[in-house]
C-alpha positions in Angstrom: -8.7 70.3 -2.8 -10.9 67.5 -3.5 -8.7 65.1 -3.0 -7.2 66.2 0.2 -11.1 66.4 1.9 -11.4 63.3 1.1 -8.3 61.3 1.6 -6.5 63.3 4.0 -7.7 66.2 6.1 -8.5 64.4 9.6 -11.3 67.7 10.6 -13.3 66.2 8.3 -16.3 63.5 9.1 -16.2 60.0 7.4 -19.7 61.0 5.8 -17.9 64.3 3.7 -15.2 62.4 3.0 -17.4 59.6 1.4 -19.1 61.9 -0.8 -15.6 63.8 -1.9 -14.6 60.2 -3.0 -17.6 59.9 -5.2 -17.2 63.0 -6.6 -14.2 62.2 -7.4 -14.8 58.9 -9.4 -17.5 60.4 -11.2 -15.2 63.1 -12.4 -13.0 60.1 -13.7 -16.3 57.9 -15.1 -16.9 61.3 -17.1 -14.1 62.2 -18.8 -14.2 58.7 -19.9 -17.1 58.4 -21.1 -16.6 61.9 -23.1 -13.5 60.2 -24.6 -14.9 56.6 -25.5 -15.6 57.1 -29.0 -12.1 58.9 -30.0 -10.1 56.1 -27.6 -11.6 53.2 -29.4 -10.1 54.7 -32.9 -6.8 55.6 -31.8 -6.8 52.3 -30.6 -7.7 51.1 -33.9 -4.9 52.7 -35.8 -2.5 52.5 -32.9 -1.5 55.9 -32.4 -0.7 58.3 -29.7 -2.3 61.4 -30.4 -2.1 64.9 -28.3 -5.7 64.1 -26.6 -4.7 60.6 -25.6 -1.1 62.2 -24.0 -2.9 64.9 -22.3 -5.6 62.5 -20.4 -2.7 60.0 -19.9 -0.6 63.5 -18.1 -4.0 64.1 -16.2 -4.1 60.6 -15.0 -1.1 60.5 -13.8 -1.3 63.6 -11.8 -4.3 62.4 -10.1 -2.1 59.6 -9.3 0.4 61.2 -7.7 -1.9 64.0 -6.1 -4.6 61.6 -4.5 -2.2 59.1 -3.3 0.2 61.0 -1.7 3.0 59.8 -3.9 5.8 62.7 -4.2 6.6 64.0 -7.3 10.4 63.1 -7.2 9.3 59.9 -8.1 8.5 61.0 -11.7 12.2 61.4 -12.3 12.9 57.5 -10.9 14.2 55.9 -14.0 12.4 52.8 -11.9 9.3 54.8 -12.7 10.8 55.2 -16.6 11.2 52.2 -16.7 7.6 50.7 -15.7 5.8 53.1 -17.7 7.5 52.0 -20.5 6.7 49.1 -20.0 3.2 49.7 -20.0 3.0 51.7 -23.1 6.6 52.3 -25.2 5.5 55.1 -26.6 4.4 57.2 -23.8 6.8 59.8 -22.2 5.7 60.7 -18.9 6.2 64.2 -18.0 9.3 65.1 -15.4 8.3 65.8 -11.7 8.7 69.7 -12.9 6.0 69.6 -15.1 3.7 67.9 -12.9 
């Protein structure tokens, strides 16, 4: 709902839709911030563990959700094919899921 205050619904004034946006990237400074330590050692012993999946899924459907992008573009194998790119061991989840 956030999102679509902020980024889409044309009622809304340029001042609301401001402060949607900042909520918005606080949200995403926070659950950050609550994962720094635990990020920094998976990183360490280079390993994909069910916390690091889950905010990778979460990501990615704010992604999708906030930019308007439709979720038939999960099943691309474009889309397969650049996230593996990005990280081999990562399997993003099918547009179903999301």
């Amino acid at each position: 709902m956030k999102a679509h205050l902020a980024l889409r619904c044309p009622a809304v004034m340029r001042r609301i839709k401001i402060e949607y946006l900042y909520m918005i990237s606080s949200e995403t400074n926070e659950d950050t911030s609550e994962q720094t330590i635990q990020d920094q050692q998976n990183d360490r012993n280079n390993n994909r563990t069910v916390t690091d999946i889950a905010r990778s899924n979460r990501a990615l459907v704010r992604l999708f959700v906030c930019c308007g992008i439709p979720f038939s573009v999960a099943d691309s194998p474009f889309f397969w094919d650049f996230t593996k790119t990005l990280c081999f061991n990562y399997d993003p989840p099918r547009r179903t899921a999301l």
